[in-house]
N, C-alpha and C positions, 0 to 999 in steps of 0.2 A: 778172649776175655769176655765178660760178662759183660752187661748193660751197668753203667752207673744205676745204686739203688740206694736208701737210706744209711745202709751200713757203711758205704764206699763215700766217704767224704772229702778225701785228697788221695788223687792217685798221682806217683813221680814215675816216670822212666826220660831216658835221654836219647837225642836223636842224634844220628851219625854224623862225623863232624863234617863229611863231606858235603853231607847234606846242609848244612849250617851252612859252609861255608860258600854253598851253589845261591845262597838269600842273601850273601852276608854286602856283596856293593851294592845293593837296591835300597840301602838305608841311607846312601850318601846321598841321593836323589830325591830327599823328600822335603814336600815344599813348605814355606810361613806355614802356617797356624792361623787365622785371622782373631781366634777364641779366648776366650779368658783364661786359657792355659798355654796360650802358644808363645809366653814369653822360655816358658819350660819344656812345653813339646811340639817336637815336629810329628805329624802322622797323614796316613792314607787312611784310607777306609774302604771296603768294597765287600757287597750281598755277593756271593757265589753258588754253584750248584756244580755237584760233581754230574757229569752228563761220559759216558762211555769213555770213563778214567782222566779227562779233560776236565779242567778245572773254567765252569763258565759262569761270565758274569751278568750276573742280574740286573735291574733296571735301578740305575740312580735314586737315593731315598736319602732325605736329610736323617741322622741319628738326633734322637732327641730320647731322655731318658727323662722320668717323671720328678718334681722337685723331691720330693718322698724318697725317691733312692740317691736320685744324686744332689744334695744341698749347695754343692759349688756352681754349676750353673744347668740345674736341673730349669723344665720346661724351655730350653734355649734348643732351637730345629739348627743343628751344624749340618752344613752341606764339606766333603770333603773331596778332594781329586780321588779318586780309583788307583788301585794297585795298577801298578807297571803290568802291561799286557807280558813283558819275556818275566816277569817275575811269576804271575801265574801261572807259565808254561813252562818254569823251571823242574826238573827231578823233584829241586830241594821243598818247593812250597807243598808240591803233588804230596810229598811225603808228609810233612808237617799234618796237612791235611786227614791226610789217611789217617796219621796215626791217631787225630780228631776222631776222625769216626768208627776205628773202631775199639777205642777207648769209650766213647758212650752210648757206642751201639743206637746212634741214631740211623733212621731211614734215609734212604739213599735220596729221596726226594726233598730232604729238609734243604732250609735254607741258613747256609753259614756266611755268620758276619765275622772279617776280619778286620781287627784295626793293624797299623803297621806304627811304631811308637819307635821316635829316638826320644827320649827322656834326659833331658839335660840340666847337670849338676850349675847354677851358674850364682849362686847365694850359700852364705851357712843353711846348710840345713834344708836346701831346694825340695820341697813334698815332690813324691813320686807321683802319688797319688792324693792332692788335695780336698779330693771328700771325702777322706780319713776313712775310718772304718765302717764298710761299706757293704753291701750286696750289689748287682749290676740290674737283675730282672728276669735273668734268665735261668734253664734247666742247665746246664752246664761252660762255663766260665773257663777257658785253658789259658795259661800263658807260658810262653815260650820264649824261653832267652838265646838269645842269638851272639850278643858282642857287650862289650863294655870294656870304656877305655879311662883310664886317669879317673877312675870311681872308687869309693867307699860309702856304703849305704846303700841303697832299695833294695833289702831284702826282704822279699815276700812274708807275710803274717798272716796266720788265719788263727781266726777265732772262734769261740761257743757260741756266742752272740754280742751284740753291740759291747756291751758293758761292761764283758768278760776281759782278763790279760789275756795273753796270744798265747794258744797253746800249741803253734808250731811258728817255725823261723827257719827261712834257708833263702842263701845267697840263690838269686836269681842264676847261676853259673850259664855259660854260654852252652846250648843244646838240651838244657835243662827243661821239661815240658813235665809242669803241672797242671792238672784236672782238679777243678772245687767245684763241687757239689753246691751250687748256688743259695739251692731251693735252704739246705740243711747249715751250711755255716758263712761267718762273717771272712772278710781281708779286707788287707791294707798293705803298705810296704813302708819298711823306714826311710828315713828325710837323705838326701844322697850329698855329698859334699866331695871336692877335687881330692886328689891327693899331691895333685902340683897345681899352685892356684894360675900359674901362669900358663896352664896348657887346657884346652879343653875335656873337659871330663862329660860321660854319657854311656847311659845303658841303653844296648838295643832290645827292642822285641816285638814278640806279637802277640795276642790277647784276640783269639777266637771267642764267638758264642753260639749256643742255639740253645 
């Protein structure tokens, strides 16, 4: 496949479920949130570098994105735990990965950041993504849906620009792996709500960039 270029704005394919399913108990492991969003998400976070098919991890770096992209708690430096050492050496991540790079035809030397998100439905209308219709900063933005349980809502949106209606929509489904062209369009995702308020509801995923 080709490098993402201007034309290539949202590429879909799906990853195998086995592989989904070799990531899928490393989401049950994942610690507080300390952040203005951890009453709704739990996540990991970790810089990687593909090093002779090994997935290795880079040196600790708080994320902090600039108030200008992100208005929720932009300028704020989050420090977060690292992915699970057997979660990086799994098949399933190695794949995820792959299929990362060679969906954007990045250099083997870059450096990819992954977040690791359980997103929890626990209010009407709990925002998936609380700084609304957004860009992240970077050339290439992927997420990958893994699980989701007792959910309705956080489907993916992208759009023309800020201002614009969405002119796509699709259920995050589990192995679902979207690529957005950062530089070139906007996203968001819709408000998530239980569908048994007595049981917990929650999407998993992950959400690479470089």
């Amino acid at each position: 496949m080709t490098a993402l270029n201007n034309q290539n704005l949202l590429q879909l394919r799906f990853v195998s479920q086995s592989h989904i399913d070799a990531v899928k108990p490393s989401f049950a492991n994942l610690p507080a949130n300390p952040y203005a969003d951890g009453a709704f998400r739990k996540r990991r976070y970790s810089v990687i570098k593909v090093v002779d098919g090994e997935l290795k991890l880079q040196p600790t770096k708080a994320f902090v994105q600039d108030d200008s992209i992100n208005t929720f708690q932009g300028n704020v430096e989050r420090t977060y735990e690292n992915l699970e050492d057997s979660l990086l050496a799994s098949d399933g991540m190695k794949q995820i990965v792959h299929q990362f790079r060679e969906m954007t035809g990045i250099s083997a030397d870059r450096d990819i950041e992954i977040h690791q998100f359980r997103m929890l439905a626990i209010d009407s209308d709990t925002p998936a993504a609380p700084e609304g219709v957004h860009q992240d900063g970077f050339d290439h933005v992927c997420v990958c849906g893994v699980s989701h349980e007792n959910l309705e809502g956080g489907e993916l949106l992208v759009y023309e620009n800020q201002q614009a209606d969405p002119c796509f929509k699709m259920e995050i489904k589990d192995g679902m792996f979207a690529l957005i062209n950062d530089r070139e369009v906007w996203h968001n995702a819709t408000p998530m709500n239980k569908l048994d308020a007595s049981k917990e509801g929650y999407l998993d995923c992950f959400v690479l960039t470089a």
